[in-house]
C-alpha positions in Angstrom: 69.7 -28.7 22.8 67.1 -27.3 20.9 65.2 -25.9 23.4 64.3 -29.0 25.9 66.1 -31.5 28.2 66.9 -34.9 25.8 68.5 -36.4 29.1 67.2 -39.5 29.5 64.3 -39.7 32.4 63.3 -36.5 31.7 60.0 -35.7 32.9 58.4 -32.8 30.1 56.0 -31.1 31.3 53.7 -29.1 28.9 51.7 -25.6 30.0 48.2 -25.9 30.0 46.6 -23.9 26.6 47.0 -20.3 27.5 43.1 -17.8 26.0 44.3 -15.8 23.1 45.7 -12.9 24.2 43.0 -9.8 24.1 42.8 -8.0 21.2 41.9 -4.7 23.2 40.3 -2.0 20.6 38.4 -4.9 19.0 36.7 -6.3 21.4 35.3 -3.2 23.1 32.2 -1.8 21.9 32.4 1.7 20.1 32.0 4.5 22.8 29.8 6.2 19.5 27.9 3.5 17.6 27.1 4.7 14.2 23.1 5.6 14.3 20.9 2.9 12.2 18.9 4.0 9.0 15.3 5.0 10.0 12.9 2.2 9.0 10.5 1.9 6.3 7.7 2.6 8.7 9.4 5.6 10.4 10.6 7.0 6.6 6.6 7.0 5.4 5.4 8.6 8.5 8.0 11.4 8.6 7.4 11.5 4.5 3.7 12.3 4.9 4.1 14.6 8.1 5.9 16.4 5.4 9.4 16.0 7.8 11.7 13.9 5.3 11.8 14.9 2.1 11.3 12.8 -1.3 14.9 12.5 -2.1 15.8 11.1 1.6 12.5 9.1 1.4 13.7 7.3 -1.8 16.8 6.8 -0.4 15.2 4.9 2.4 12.8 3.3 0.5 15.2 1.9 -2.1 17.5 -0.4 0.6 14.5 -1.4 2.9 12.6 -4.3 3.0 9.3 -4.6 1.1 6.5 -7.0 2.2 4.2 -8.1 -0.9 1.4 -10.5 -0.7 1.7 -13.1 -3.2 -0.8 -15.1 -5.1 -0.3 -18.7 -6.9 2.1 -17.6 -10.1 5.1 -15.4 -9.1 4.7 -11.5 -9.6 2.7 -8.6 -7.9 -0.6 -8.9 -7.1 -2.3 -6.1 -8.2 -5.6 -4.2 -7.2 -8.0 -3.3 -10.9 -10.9 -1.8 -8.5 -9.2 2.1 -8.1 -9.0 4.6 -10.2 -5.7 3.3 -11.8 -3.9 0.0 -10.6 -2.1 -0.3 -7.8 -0.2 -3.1 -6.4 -0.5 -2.9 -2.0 2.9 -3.4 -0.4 3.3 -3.2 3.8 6.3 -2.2 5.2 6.2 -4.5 7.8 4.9 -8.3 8.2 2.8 -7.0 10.6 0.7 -4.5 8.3 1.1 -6.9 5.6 -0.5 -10.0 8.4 -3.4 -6.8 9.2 -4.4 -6.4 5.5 -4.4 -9.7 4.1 -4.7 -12.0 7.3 -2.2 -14.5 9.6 -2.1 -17.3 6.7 -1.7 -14.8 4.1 1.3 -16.3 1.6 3.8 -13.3 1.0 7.6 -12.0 -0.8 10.2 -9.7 0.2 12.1 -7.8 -2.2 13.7 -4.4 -1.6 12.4 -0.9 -2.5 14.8 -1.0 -5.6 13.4 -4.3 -6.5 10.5 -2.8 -6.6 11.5 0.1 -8.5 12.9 -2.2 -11.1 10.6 -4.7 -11.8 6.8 -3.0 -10.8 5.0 -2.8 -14.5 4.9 -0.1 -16.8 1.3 1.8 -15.7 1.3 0.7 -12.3 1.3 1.9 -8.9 1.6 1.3 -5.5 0.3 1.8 -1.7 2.3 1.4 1.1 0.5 0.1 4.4 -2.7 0.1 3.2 -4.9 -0.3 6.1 -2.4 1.8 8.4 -2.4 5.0 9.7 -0.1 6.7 7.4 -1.5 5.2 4.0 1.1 6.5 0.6 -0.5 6.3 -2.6 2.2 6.4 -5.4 0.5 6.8 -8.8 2.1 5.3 -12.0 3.2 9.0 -12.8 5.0 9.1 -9.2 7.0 5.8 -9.8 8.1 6.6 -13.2 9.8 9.7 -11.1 11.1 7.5 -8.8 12.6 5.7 -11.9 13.9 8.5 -13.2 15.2 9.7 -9.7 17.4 6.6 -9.0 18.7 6.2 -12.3 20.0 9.7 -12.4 21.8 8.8 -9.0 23.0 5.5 -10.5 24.3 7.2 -13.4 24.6 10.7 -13.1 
């Protein structure tokens, strides 16, 4: 009855736990993986060879990480001493750790962060002391502004 033996006596005898059964597809990695974004790094190097242009640059620049070095109240730190102000951002912790040292205190925000929140009149430098220094000018992130809106909406 029921699906076992109720005579008395009966010895029951359970089956060891069996794996979960293999989901096949799901477990195997994709033949084709999708290819990953170019970095930040990669984006400002093919952006000043003059090999990406500004639209796929943006793009980039708007869901990568941002490395900014941080003083003792929240916000930018920004640099008075050029010709018009620019904040210095790194696009890696390791450019970031070559400009402003191995103790250097630091944020992370993304490139649409940045976008959004950098103040009215200011610019910014990407990698400062590396080899493929960009210089945006308060005139170029007000584009950029103007650029990602449009995308946002239409």
């Amino acid at each position: 009855m029921y699906g076992y033996d109720q005579t008395p006596g009966a010895q029951q005898q359970y089956a060891p736990p069996q794996p979960p059964p293999q989901q096949g597809y799901a477990q195997q990695p994709p033949l084709y993986p999708e290819p990953s974004p170019p970095s930040l790094a990669d984006a400002v190097r093919a952006f000043t060879t003059g090999q990406l242009a500004a639209e796929d640059f943006q793009q980039i620049f708007a869901t990568s990480k941002v490395y900014c070095p941080r003083g003792e109240t929240p916000g930018f730190l920004a640099l008075h001493n050029t010709q018009h102000p620019v904040i210095p951002m790194f696009t890696t912790l390791k450019e970031l750790r070559r400009y402003a040292g191995k103790e250097s205190k630091y944020f992370v925000i993304t490139g649409a962060e940045v976008i959004d929140l950098l103040p009215t009149g200011y610019g910014f430098v990407l990698d400062m002391e590396g080899d493929h220094r960009m210089v945006f000018d308060a005139k170029a992130v007000e584009q950029m502004v103007d650029f990602a809106m449009r995308r946002m909406y239409g």
